[in-house]
KEKOLFI-435276 format. One record per residue (C-alpha): x, y, z; residue in one letter. Coordinates in steps of 0.1 Angstrom, whole numbers. Layout:
BEGIN
{east = X&north = Y&up = Z&rest = A}
...
% end
This chain:
BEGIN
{east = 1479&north = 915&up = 1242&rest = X}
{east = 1441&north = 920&up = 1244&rest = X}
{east = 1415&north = 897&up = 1256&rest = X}
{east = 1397&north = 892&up = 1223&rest = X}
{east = 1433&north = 881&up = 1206&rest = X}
{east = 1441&north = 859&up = 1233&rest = X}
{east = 1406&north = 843&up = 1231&rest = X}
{east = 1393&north = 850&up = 1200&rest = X}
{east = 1363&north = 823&up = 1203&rest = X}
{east = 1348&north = 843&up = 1230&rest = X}
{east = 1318&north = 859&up = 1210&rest = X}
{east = 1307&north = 826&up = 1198&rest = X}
{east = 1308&north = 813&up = 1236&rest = X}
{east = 1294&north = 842&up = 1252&rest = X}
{east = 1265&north = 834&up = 1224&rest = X}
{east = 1268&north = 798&up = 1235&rest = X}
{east = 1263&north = 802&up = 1269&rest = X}
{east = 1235&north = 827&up = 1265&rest = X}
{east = 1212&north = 804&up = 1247&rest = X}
{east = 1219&north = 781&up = 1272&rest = X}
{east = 1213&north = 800&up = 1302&rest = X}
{east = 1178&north = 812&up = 1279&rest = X}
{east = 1170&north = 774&up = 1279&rest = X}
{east = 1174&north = 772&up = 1317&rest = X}
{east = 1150&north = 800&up = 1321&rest = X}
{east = 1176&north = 822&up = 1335&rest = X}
{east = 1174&north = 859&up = 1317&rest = X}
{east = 1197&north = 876&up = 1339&rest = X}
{east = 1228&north = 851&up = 1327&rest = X}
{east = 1213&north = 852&up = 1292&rest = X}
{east = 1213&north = 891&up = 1291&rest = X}
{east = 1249&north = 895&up = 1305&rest = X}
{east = 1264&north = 867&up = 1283&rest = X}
{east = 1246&north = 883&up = 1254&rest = X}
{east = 1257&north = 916&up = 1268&rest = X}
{east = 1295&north = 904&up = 1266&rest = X}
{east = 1290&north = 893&up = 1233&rest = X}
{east = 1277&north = 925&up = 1222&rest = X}
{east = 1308&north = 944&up = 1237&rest = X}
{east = 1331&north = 920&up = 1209&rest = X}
{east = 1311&north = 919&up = 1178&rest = X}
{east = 1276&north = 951&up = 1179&rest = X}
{east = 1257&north = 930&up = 1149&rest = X}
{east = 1223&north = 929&up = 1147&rest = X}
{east = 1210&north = 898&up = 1157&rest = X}
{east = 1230&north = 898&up = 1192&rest = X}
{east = 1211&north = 935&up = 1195&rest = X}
{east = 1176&north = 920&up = 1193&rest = X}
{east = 1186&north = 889&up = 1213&rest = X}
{east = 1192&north = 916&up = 1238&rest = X}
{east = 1165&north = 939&up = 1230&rest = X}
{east = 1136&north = 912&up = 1232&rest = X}
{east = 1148&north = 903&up = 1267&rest = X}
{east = 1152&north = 939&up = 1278&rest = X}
{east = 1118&north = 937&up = 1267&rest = X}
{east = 1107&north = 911&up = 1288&rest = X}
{east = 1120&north = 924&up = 1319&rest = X}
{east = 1104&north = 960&up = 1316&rest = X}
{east = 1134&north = 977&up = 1302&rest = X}
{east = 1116&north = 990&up = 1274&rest = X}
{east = 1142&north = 1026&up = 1280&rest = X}
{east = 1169&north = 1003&up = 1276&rest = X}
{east = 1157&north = 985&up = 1251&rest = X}
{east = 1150&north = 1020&up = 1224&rest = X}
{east = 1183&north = 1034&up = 1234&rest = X}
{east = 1200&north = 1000&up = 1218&rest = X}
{east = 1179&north = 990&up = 1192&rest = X}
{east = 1180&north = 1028&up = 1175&rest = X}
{east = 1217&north = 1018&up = 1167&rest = X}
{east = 1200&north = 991&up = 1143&rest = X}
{east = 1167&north = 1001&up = 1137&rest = X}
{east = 1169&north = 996&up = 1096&rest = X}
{east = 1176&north = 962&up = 1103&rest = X}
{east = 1149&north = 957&up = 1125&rest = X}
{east = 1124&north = 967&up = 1098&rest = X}
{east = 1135&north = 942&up = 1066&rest = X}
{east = 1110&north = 921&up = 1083&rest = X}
{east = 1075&north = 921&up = 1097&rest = X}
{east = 1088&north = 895&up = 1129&rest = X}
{east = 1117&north = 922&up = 1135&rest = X}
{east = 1098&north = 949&up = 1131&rest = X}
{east = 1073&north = 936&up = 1153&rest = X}
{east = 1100&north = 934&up = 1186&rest = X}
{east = 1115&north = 974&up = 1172&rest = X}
{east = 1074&north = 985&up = 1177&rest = X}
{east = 1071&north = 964&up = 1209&rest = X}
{east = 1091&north = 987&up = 1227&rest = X}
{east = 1071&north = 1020&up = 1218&rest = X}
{east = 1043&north = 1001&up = 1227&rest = X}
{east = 1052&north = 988&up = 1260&rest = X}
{east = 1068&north = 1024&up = 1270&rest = X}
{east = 1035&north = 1036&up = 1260&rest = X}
{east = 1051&north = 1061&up = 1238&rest = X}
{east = 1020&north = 1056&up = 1207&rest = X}
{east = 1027&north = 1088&up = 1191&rest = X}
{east = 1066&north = 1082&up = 1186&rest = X}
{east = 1054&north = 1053&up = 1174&rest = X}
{east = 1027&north = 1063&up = 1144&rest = X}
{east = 1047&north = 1088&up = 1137&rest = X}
{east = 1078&north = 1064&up = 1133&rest = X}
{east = 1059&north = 1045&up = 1108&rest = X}
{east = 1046&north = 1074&up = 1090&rest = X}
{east = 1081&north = 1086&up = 1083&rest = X}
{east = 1096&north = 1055&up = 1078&rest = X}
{east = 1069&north = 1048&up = 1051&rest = X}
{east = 1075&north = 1083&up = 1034&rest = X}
{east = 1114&north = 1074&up = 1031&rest = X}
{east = 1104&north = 1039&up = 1019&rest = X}
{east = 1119&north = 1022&up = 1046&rest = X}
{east = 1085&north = 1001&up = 1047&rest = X}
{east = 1057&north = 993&up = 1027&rest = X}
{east = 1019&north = 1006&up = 1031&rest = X}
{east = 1008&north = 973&up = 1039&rest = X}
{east = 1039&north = 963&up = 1063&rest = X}
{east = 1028&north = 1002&up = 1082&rest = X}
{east = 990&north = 992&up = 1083&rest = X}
{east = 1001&north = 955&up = 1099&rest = X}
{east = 1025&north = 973&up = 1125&rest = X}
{east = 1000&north = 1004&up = 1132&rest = X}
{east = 973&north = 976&up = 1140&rest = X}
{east = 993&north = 961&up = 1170&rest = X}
{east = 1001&north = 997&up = 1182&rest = X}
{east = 970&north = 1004&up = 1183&rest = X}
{east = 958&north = 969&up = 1202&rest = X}
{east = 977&north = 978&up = 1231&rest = X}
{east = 969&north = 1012&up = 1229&rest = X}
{east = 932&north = 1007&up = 1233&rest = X}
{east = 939&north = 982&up = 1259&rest = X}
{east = 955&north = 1011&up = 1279&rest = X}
{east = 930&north = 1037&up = 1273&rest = X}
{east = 904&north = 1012&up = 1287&rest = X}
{east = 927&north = 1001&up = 1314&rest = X}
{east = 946&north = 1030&up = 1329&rest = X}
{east = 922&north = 1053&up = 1328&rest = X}
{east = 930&north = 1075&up = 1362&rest = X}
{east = 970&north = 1074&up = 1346&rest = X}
{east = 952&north = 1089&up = 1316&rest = X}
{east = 932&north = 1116&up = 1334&rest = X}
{east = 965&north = 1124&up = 1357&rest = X}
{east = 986&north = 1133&up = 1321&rest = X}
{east = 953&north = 1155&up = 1310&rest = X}
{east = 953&north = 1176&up = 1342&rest = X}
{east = 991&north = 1180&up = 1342&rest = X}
{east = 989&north = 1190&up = 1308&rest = X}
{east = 960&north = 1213&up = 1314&rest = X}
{east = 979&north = 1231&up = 1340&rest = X}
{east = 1006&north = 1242&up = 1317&rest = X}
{east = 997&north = 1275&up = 1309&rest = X}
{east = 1008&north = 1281&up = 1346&rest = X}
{east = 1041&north = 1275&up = 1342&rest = X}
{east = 1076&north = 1296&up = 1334&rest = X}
{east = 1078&north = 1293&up = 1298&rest = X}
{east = 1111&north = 1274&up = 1305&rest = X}
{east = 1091&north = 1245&up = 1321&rest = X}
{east = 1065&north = 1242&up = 1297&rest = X}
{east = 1080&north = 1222&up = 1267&rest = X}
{east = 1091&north = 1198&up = 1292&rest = X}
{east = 1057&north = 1195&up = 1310&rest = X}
{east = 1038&north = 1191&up = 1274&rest = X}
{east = 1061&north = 1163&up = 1264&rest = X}
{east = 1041&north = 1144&up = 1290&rest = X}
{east = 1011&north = 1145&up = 1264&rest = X}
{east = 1038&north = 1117&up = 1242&rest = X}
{east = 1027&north = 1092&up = 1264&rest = X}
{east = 986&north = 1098&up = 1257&rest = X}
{east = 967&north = 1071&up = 1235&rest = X}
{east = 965&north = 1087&up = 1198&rest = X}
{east = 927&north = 1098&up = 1204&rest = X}
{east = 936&north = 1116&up = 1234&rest = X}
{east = 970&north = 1135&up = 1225&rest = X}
{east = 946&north = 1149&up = 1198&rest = X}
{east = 918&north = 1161&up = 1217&rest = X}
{east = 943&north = 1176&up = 1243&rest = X}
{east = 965&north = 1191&up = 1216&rest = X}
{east = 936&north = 1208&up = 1194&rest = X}
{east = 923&north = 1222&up = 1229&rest = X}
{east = 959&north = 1241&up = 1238&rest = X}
{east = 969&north = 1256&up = 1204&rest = X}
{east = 934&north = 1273&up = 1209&rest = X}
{east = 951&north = 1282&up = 1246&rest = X}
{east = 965&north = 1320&up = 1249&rest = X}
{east = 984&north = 1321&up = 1279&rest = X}
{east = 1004&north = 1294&up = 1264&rest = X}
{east = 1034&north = 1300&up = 1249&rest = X}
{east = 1035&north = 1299&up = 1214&rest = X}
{east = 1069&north = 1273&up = 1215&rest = X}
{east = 1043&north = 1251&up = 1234&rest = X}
{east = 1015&north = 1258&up = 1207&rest = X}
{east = 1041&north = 1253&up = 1181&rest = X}
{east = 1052&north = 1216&up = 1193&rest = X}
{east = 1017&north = 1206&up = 1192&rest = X}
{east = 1008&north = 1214&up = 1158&rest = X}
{east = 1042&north = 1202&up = 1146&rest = X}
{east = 1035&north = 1172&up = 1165&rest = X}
{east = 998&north = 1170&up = 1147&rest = X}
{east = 1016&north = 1174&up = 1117&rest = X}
{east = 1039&north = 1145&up = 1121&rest = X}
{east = 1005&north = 1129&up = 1124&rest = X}
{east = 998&north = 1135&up = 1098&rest = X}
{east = 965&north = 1146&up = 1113&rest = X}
{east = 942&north = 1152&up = 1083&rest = X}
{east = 914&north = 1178&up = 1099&rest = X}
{east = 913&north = 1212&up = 1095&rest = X}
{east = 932&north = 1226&up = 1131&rest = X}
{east = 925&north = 1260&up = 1141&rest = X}
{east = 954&north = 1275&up = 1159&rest = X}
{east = 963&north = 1311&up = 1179&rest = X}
{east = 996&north = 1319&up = 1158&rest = X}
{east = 1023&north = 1337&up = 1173&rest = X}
{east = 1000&north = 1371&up = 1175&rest = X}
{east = 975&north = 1354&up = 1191&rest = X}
{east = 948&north = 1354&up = 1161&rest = X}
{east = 931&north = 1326&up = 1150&rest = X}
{east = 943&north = 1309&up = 1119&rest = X}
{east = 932&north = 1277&up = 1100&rest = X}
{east = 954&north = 1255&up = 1087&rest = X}
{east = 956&north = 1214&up = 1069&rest = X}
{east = 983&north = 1202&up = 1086&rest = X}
{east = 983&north = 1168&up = 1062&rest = X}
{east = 1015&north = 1166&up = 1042&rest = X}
{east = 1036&north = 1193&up = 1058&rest = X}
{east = 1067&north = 1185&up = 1077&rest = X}
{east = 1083&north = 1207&up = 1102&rest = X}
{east = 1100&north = 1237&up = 1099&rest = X}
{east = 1131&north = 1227&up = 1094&rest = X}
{east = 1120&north = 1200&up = 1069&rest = X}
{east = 1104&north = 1227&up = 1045&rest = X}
{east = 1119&north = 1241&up = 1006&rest = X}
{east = 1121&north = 1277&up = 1025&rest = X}
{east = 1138&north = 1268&up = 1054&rest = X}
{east = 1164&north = 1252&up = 1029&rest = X}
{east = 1164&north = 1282&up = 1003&rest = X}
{east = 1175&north = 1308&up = 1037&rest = X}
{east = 1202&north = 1284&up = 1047&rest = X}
{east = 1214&north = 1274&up = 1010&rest = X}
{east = 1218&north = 1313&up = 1005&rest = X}
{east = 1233&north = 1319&up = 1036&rest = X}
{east = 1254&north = 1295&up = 1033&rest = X}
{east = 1266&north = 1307&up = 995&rest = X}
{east = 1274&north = 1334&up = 1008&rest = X}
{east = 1293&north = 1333&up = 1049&rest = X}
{east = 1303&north = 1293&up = 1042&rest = X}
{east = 1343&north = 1305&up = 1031&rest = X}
{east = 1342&north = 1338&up = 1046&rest = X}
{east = 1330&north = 1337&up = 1077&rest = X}
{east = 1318&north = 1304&up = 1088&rest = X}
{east = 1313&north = 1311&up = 1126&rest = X}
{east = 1288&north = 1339&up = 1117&rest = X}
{east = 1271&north = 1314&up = 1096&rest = X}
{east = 1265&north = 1287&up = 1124&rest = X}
{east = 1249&north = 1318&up = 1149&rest = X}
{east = 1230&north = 1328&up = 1120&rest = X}
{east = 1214&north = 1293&up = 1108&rest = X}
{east = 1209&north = 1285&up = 1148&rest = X}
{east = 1189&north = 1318&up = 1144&rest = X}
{east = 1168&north = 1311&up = 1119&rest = X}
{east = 1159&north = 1276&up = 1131&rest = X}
{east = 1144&north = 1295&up = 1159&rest = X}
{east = 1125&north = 1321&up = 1136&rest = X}
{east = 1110&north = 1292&up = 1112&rest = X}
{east = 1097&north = 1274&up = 1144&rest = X}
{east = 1082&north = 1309&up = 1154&rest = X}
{east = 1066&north = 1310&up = 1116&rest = X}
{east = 1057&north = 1279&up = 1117&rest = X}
{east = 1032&north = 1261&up = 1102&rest = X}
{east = 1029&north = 1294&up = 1081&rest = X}
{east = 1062&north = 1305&up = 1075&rest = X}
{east = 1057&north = 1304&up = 1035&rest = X}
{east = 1028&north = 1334&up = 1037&rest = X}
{east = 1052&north = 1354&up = 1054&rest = X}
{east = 1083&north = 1347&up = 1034&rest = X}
{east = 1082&north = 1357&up = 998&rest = X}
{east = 1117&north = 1363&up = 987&rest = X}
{east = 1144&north = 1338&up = 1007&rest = X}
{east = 1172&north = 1366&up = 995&rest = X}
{east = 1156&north = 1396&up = 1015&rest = X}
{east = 1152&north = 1374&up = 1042&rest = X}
{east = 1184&north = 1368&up = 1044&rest = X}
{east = 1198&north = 1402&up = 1035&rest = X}
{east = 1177&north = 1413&up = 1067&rest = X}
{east = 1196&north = 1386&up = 1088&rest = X}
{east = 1235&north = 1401&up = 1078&rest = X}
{east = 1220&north = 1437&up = 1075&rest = X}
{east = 1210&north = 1430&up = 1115&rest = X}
{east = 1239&north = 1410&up = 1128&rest = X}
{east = 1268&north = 1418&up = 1100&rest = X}
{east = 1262&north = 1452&up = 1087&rest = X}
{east = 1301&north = 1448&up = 1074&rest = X}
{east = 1290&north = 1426&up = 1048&rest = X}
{east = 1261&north = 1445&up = 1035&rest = X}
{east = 1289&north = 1473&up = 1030&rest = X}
{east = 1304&north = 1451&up = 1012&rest = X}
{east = 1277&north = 1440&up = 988&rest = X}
{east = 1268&north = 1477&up = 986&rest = X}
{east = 1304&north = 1489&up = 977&rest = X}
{east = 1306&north = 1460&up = 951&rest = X}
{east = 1267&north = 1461&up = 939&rest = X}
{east = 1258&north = 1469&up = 901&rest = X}
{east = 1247&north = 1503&up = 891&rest = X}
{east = 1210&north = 1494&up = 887&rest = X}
{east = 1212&north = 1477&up = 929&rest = X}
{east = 1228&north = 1504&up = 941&rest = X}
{east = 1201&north = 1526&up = 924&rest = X}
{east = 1175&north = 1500&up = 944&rest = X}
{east = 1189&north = 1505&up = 974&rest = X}
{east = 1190&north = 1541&up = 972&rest = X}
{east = 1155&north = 1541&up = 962&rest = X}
{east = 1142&north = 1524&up = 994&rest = X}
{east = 1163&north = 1555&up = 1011&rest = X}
{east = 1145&north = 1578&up = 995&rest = X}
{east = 1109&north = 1561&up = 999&rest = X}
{east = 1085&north = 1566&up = 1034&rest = X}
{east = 1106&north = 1551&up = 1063&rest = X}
{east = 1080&north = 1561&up = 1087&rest = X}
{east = 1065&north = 1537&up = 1110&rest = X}
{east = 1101&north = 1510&up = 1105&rest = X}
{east = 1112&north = 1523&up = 1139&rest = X}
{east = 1080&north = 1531&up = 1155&rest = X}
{east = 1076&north = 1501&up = 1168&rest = X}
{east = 1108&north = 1498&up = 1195&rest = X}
{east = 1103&north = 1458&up = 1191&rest = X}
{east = 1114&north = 1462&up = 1155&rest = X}
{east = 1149&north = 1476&up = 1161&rest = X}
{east = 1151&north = 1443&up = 1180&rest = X}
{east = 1136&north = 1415&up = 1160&rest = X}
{east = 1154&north = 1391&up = 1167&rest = X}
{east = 1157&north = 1396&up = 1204&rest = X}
{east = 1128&north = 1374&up = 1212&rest = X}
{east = 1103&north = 1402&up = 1203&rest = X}
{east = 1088&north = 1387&up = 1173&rest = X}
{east = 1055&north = 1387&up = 1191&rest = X}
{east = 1052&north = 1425&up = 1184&rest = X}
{east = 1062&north = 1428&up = 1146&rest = X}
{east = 1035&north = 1432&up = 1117&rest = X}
{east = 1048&north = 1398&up = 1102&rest = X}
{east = 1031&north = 1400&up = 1070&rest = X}
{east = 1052&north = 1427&up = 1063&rest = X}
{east = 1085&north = 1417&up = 1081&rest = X}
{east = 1108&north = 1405&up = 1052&rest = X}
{east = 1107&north = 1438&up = 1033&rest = X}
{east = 1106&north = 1456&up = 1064&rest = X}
{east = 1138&north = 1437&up = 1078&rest = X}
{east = 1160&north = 1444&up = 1050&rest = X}
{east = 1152&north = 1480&up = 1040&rest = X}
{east = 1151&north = 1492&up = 1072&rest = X}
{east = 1186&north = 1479&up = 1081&rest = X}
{east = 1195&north = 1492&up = 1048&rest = X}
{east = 1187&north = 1522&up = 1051&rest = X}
{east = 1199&north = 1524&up = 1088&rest = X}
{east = 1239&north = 1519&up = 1071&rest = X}
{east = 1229&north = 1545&up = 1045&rest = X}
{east = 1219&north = 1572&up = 1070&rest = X}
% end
């Protein structure tokens, strides 16, 4: 017979004795009879008693990794709320934070006036520590700076750094290295998602994944995976290799996820027509299914297909990167033509 059945008053003494040991003064008891308590019965206000001394003790880590189990709860009230943004704060992770709040607002978690009250005391103790920790500050910036040095590999983790950067300063950093060439465009990518989570309301000038200048608002976009095309490739995709072959599908959409951050913020002046997108996915990784769809097409597709056959296929395979789109060569491809190009190409590759 377990523990809990033998004793099943423990969770109310473990609580007992933890408010006691909290009147004494004596956190460490507190935290490990709370801690107990927490292994019986996970309820949320045995998760901020927990939280708010994690808190006090510089375990602000600790402290995210358990309050994320409860974190609507923590925001049905302003005092609540207050200890869940404490720990973004004191981890000095501001742009998690706005950007929190931003999203939570959006899904009506919270109310414009409960974000502007919770923004205000992120920002108070972010202006603190810009005024404060300067040289920790200037340390991030030249790491950060340095970046375009480094294996692309190392990169996104060295950038991530920039996270822990008052608000003002992430921005000036970022709008400085998505301007930056020698950096990778997966780096240049996070940033302006990152902005864009930000909701950051300036026009941002970018190098895009061919390394020419575009200009872009950023305010109201979500990532890539959060846009209607991202959905209407995977929704097709997914009508059509869900039943039949649902391995293919998953390498496919993992695929894609990839290409839409390459895209991104931008993806919708390259992509047109979701279908041919996709048809140039299975016509490059599952040529068995376009023979499929080509053996059971209509009279008047079959006469579409055979009419891209027909038409000027010079200059599809002139460009070796082309034959091998989705081998990381993106950077080479004339984009703005790339969804027509990827499925009548591989279409007329089978019909050959």
């Amino acid at each position: 017979m377990s523990t809990i059945h033998e004793f099943p008053k423990n969770y109310e003494r473990f609580i007992a004795q933890g408010e006691e040991a909290l009147v004494e003064h004596n956190q460490i008891a507190a935290l490990e009879n709370f801690q107990q308590a927490y292994q019986l019965q996970q309820t949320p206000p045995v998760n901020q008693k927990i939280v708010q001394l994690l808190l006090e003790m510089g375990e602000a880590d600790e402290a995210l990794a358990l309050a994320e189990a409860f974190q609507e709860t923590y925001f049905e009230n302003l005092e609540t709320a207050a200890i869940y943004m404490q720990i973004y704060s004191q981890s000095r992770r501001f742009i998690e934070g706005y950007i929190l709040l931003k999203q939570l607002l959006q899904t009506k978690k919270i109310t414009l006036a409960q974000q502007k009250t919770l923004e205000q005391q992120l920002m108070q103790v972010e202006e603190a520590y810009q005024q404060l920790e300067t040289q920790q500050i200037q340390a991030i910036k030249r790491n950060l700076l340095v970046s375009d040095q480094l294996p692309v590999y190392q990169q996104l983790a060295n950038i991530k750094t920039s996270l822990y950067l008052p608000k003002p300063v992430f921005v000036e950093v970022a709008k400085d290295l998505v301007m930056n060439q020698a950096l990778s465009y997966f780096a240049r990518e996070w940033f302006i998602e990152e902005l864009a989570l930000l909701q950051f309301s300036e026009p941002l000038t970018f190098l895009w994944y061919d390394n020419q200048p575009q200009t872009v608002l950023l305010e109201g976009k979500n990532g890539p995976l959060n846009t209607p095309i991202y959905s209407e490739i995977c929704t097709e995709l997914r009508n059509r290799l869900e039943n039949d072959d649902p391995i293919m599908l998953q390498h496919l959409e993992e695929e894609i996820r990839l290409h839409l951050a390459y895209l991104y913020p931008l993806a919708e002046t390259v992509i047109s027509d979701p279908t041919i997108w996709v048809l140039g996915y299975l016509a490059t990784y599952y040529p068995e299914y376009i023979e499929k769809e080509l053996t059971e097409a209509k009279g008047h597709q079959i006469a579409a297909v055979q009419k891209c056959s027909t038409g000027d296929t010079n200059g599809f395979y002139t460009n070796n990167a082309l034959k091998n789109w989705h081998v990381l060569k993106i950077e080479d491809v004339p984009f703005f033509t790339v969804s027509e190009i990827l499925a009548e190409s591989a279409l007329i590759a089978f019909l050959d």
